[in-house]
N, C-alpha and C positions, 0 to 999 in steps of 0.2 A: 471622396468616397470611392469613387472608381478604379483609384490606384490600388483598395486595400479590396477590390472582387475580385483581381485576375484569376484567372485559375495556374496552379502550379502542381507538378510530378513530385510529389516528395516521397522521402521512404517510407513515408503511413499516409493513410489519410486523415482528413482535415479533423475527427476525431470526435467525441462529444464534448459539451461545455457546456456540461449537464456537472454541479457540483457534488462531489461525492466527499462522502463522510465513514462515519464505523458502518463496513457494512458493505463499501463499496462492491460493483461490478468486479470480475478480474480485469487486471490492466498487464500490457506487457512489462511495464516497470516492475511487477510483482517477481518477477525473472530474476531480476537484476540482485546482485551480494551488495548486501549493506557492508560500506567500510567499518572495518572492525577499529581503527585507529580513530574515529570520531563520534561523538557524541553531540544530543540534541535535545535542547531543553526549550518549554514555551509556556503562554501564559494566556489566559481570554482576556478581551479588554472588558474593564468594569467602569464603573459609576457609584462611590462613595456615598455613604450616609452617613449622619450623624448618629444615629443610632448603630453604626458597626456595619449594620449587613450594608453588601456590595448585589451588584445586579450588573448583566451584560448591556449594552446597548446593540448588538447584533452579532450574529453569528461569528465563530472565530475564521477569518479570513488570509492570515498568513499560512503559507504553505513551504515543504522545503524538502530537499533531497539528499543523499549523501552515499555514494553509491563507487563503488571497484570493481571498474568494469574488466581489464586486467593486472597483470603483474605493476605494470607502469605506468596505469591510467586510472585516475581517481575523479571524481566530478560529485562536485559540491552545489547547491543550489538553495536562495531564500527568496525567497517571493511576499511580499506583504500588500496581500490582494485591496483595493478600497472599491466603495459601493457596491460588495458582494463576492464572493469566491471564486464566480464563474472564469474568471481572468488566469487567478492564480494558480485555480486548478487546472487548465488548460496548459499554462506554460511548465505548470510541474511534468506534467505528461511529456509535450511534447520537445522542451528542451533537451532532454536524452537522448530523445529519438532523432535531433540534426548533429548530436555529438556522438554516437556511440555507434552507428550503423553503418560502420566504414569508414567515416568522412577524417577521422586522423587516422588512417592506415600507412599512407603514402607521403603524408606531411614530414618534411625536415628542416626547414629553418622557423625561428621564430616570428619571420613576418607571417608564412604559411599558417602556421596555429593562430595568429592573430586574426589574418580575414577569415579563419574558421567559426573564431567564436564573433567576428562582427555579423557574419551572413546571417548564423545561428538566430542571435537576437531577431534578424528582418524578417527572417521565417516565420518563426513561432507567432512575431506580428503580422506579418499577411495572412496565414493563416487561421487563429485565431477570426479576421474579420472573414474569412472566406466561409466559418461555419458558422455564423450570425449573419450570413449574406442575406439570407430568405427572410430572417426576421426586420431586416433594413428594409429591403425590396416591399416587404408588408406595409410599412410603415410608412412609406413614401405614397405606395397606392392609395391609404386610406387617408392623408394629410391632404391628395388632391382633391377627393372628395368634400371636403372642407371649402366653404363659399370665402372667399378672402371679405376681409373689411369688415369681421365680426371681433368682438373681445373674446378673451377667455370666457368670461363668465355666460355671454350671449351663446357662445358654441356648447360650452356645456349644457345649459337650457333648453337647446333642441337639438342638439346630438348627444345624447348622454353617452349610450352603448357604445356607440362612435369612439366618444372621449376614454371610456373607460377600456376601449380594447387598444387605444394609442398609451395608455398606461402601461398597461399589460405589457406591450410590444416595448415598451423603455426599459422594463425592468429586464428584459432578455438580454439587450443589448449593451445594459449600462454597464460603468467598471471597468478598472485596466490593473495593472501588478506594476511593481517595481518589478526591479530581478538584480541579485547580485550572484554570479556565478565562478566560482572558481575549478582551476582544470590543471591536475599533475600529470604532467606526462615528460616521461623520458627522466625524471629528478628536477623539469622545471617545473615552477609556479605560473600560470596564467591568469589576470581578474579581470572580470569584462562587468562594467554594473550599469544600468538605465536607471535613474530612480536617486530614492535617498536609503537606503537598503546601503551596510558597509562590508568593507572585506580589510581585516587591521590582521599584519603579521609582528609578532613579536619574536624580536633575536636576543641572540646573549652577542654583547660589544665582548672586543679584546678587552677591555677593563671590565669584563666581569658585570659589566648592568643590562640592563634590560631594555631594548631599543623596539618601541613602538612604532609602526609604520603604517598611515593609511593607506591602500592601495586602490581605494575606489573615489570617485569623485562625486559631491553631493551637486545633484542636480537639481537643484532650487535657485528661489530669483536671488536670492544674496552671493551666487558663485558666478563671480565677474564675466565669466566667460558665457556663462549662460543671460546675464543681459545684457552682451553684446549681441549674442545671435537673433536674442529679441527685438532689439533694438531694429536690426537689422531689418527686419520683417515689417517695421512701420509702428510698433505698438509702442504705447506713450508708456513707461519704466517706470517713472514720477505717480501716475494715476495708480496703476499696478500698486503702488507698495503704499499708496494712501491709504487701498482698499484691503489692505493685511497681505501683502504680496503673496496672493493668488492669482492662477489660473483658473477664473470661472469657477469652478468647484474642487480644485486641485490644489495640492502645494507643491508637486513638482514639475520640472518642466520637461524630462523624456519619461515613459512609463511604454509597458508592452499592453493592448489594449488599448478602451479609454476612448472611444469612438465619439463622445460630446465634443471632448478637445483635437480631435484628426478630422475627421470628415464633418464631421457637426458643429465644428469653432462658431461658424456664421451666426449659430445661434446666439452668442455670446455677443451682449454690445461693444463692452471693453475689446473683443477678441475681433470684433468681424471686420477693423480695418488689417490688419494680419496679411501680406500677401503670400502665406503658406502657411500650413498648418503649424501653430506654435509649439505642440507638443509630439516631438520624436520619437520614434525607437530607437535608434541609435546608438550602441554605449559607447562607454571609452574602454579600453582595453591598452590593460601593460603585462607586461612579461618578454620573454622567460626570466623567473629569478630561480636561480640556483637551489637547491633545497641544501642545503649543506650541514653539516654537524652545529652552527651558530644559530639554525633557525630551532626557535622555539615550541611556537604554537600557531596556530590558525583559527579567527575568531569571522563567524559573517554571521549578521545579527541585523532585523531591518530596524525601523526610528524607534518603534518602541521601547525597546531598549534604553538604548541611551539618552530618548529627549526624554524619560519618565525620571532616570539618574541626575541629569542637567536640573529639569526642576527642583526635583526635592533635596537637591545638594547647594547648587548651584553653582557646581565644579565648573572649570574652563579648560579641562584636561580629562575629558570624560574615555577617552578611548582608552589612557591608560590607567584610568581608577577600573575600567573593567578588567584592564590588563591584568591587575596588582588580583583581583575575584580570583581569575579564573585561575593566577597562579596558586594561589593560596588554596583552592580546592583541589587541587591536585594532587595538594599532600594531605588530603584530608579525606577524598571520597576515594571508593572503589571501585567505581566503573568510569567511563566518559559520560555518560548518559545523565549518570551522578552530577559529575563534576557541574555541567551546561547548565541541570535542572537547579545547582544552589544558587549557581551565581543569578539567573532568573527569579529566583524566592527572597534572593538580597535584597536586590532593586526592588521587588514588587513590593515586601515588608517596608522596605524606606520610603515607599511612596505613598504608602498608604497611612505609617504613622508619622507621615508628614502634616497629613489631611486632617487627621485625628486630632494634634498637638494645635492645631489653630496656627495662626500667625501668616504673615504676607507671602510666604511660598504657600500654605493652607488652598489661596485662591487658585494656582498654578496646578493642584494636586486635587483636583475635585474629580476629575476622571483618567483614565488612562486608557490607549491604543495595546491592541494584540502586542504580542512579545513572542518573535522567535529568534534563536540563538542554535549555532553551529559550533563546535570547539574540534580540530584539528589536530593532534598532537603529534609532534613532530620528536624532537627529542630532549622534552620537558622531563625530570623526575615525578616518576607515577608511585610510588612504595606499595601503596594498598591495593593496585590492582588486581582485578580477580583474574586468574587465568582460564576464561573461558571463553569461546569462539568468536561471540560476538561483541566483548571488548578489547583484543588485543590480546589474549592471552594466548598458552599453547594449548592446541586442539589435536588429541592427539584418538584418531578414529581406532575403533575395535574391528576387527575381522572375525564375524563369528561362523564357524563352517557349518554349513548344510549337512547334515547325515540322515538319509532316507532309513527306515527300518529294518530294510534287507540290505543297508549296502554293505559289501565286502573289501577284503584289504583292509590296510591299516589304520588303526584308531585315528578319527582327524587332530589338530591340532591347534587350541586358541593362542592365538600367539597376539603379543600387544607391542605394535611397533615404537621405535624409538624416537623420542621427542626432536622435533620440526621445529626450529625460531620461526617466529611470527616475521614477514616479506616487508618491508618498508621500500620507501622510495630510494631510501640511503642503500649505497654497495657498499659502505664500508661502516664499521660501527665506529661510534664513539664516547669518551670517557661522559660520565653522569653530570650534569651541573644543577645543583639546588639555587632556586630562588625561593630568597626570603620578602615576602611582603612589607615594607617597615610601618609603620604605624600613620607615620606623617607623610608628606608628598616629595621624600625622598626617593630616588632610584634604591630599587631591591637588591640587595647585597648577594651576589651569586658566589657560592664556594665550591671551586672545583675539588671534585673528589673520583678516587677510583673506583668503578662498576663493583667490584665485591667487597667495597667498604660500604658501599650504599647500600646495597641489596643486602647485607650479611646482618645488618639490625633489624631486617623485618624475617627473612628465612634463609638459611644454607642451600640455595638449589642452582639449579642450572637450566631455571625458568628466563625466557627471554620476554623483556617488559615492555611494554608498549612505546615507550619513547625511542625505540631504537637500541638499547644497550644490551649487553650481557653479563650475568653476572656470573660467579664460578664459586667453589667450595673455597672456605677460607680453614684455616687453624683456628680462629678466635672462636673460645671455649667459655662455658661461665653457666648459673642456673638458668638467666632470662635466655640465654641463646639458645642451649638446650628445649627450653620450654616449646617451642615454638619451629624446629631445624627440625626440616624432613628432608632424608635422606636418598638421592636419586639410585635406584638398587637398577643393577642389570636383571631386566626380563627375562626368562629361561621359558621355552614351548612348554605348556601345563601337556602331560598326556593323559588321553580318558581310556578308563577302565573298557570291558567287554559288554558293558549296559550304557557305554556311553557317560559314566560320569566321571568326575575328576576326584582322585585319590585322595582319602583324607588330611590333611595337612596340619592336624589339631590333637595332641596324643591327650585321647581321655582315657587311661589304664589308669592314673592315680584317682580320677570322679569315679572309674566304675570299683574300684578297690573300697574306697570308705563306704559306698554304698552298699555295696554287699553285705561289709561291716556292719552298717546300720542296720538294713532289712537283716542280720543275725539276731542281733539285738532286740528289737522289737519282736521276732517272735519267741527268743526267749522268755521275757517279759509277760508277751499274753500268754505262754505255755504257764508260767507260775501262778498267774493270776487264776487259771483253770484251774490248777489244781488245788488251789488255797478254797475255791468254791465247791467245790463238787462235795467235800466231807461235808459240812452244812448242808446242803441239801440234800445228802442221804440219811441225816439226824432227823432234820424236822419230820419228816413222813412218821421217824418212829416214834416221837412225842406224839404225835395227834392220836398216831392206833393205840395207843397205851390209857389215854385220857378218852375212846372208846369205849375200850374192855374196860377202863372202872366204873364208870356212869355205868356198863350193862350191870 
């Protein structure tokens, strides 16, 4: 425990980890540009019924980032907090704040960014326990107090208040995060992950398929190298995985957090022959990988995801049946946001009318973990994207001039600048490639095609689309293409009138023409009608005086 007190100088302080929701405090992340090139989809975790409805079993606890902090520097983050959020929320905070406050300014080789994003992780782990330090220290004062050689249930009995404020003080402390973190910088990829939280990149092969690549490593006791380290430590592997190969309360074996499995193992009988703390912060970390025209997409997504896909499938190739999702909504949705949130609704639907249908994956599908998802697009075909600032599109600002009521001199002028491609990590673009989903568990049939052959069946512009491409005006004519082809016109300075407004641009001479026509009309009209009435009422007066003078 004493290793996770020291005190340390970092570029913030130790922070709250106090969990925040809608609503939150401001935070300096708030600062921070959400990358326009990725999208984020997520899910609560439920507990099925038979009768339909679903219910949560606790607060949703994944958290996640996705943030451009400049031209060249892009940072990605998923956190899939357990026993509470306090963990996750913490490392969403402060993760940014050991990667973006300087610390790659000066970096230039790839081992450089590597110990960058290893320290990173110890950080956020030391720190983290340094602002739970008071609530440990608490906890330790009042446990002394406590007479040794009593049961639980005897301490309870005459230490109630006692017991029930060493509750209190566990739920402050309890909880840890995975973390899968990904970092673009300079056009390379870097993943650094603690946990079972993934980070899968997908390329286009020279043959035109689709190459799935885990780049993170599952930190659980079935990954060899993790029960070797165990092993290491003294703890018996065999018993471990008798007992559903856990840790104590855990199913991974590094997590950032998590203070029952770091300074607290001892509690644990399984854990306390341990001669060091069995669960890490530590990640693994690889990179730089090249971002190049063959990279696809970018998917970090923590277990829920894909162990809720494993069950109710019971795929053995789950990272590229997500793969095969996220391509397929690419041609189908219009934002990133879109895209992440279907492929999230896929799985969660298959999971659920897995549960519903009965049968022996039924028992596997009774509940489900939080679900967060990341999607990264690189230079995937996007068609329906919308061009607006915060998916990728072109954002193109208005300048509108100030004019006081006395100012003098020249009329000012709105002028609307000329459209800006959207900045990728790529310096150079390149041709479009469609991937086709195929039905079976075949590789996805990729057809290379020219940027304004792609672009030219959704609109003729000279919109740059998120995957990196451009497209340009074509000749190809016809009704559907027409229907739909907006025309990129050259801007010309609007000038304003002497009261400041801008000169008519709409010639209504032929509307105020028939209307004049009209209003002639109708009052001809009522002119005849008057005069068709007026005889008649100058008759009748002299019927009635006439039908007087007889009666006298």
């Amino acid at each position: 425990m004493t290793s996770h007190r020291a005190s340390t100088s970092s570029t913030l302080s130790s922070g709250s980890a106090t969990p925040r929701g809608l609503g939150h405090a401001p935070s300096w992340t708030d600062d921070l540009p959400v990358c326009p090139l990725s999208g984020v989809g997520s899910s609560t975790n439920q507990t099925y019924r038979l009768d339909g409805l679903r219910q949560e079993e606790h607060p949703f606890e994944d958290r996640c980032f996705h943030f451009r902090h400049e031209s060249d520097v892009y940072l990605y983050g998923v956190f899939d907090g357990h026993d509470g959020n306090r963990a996750s929320d913490f490392a969403t905070q402060r993760m940014p704040a050991e990667l973006l406050l300087g610390q790659l300014d000066k970096i230039q080789t790839d081992r450089d960014v590597k110990m960058a994003l290893h320290q990173a992780f110890l950080a956020v782990d030391k720190a983290f326990f340094e602002a739970i330090d008071d609530y440990l220290c608490e906890k330790t004062t009042l446990q002394l107090e406590l007479p040794e050689g009593m049961s639980d249930y005897e301490v309870y009995q005459q230490y109630p208040q006692l017991v029930d404020k060493l509750h209190a003080l566990d739920e402050k402390i309890t909880g840890g995060t995975t973390a899968v973190v990904a970092l673009i910088l300079n056009s390379k990829l870097y993943v650094a992950n603690a946990g079972d939280s993934r980070a899968v990149l997908c390329k286009t092969k020279p043959d035109s398929s689709l190459e799935v690549v885990q780049l993170s490593n599952d930190h659980v006791i079935d990954n060899p190298d993790e029960t070797l380290r165990l092993s290491q430590l003294g703890l018996n592997m065999d018993l471990i995985r008798s007992q559903g190969s856990r840790l104590g309360n855990q199913d991974c074996t590094r997590t950032l957090g998590n203070y029952h499995l770091k300074g607290g193992y001892k509690d644990f009988d399984i854990l306390s022959v341990a001669t060091a703390e069995p669960v890490i912060a530590e990640p693994d970390v690889v990179g730089g990988i090249t971002v190049d025209e063959s990279c696809s997409f970018l998917m970090l997504f923590s277990d829920g995801l894909y162990k809720s896909l494993e069950k109710c499938t019971g795929t053995d190739s789950v990272n590229r049946d997500l793969a095969y999702m996220v391509s397929e909504e690419l041609g189908n949705q219009s934002t990133l946001n879109s895209v992440a949130q279907a492929v999230v609704d896929r799985v969660v639907r298959l999971h659920h009318d897995t549960f519903m249908r009965g049968g022996d994956h039924a028992r596997l599908c009774a509940k489900r973990p939080d679900i967060m998802l990341i999607v990264r697009n690189f230079n995937h075909p996007f068609p329906n994207a919308l061009t607006s600032p915060t998916q990728g599109g072109v954002y193109n600002p208005v300048s509108v001039p100030y004019r006081p009521h006395k100012n003098e001199g020249p009329p000012p002028k709105l002028i609307m600048p000329p459209k800006q491609p959207v900045p990728t990590n790529l310096h150079e673009t390149s041709p479009t490639t469609t991937v086709v989903a195929p039905a079976t568990n075949q590789s996805p049939v990729v057809a290379q095609q020219s940027p304004s052959a792609t672009m030219s069946e959704v609109a003729d512009t000279n919109v740059t689309q998120t995957t990196g491409t451009t497209s340009s005006d074509t000749e190809r004519s016809g009704p559907e293409l027409r229907l739909f082809r907006r025309r990129q016109r050259s801007y010309q300075p609007l000038t304003l009138d002497d009261d400041g407004l801008v000169e008519p641009y709409v010639d209504f001479s032929d509307f105020h023409q028939r209307w004049n026509e009209f209003m002639k009309t109708q009052k001809e009209h009522i002119s005849s009608l008057q005069e068709e009435k007026e005889p008649s009422l100058r008759e009748e007066p002299d019927k009635e005086l006439e039908e007087e003078e007889a009666q006298r």
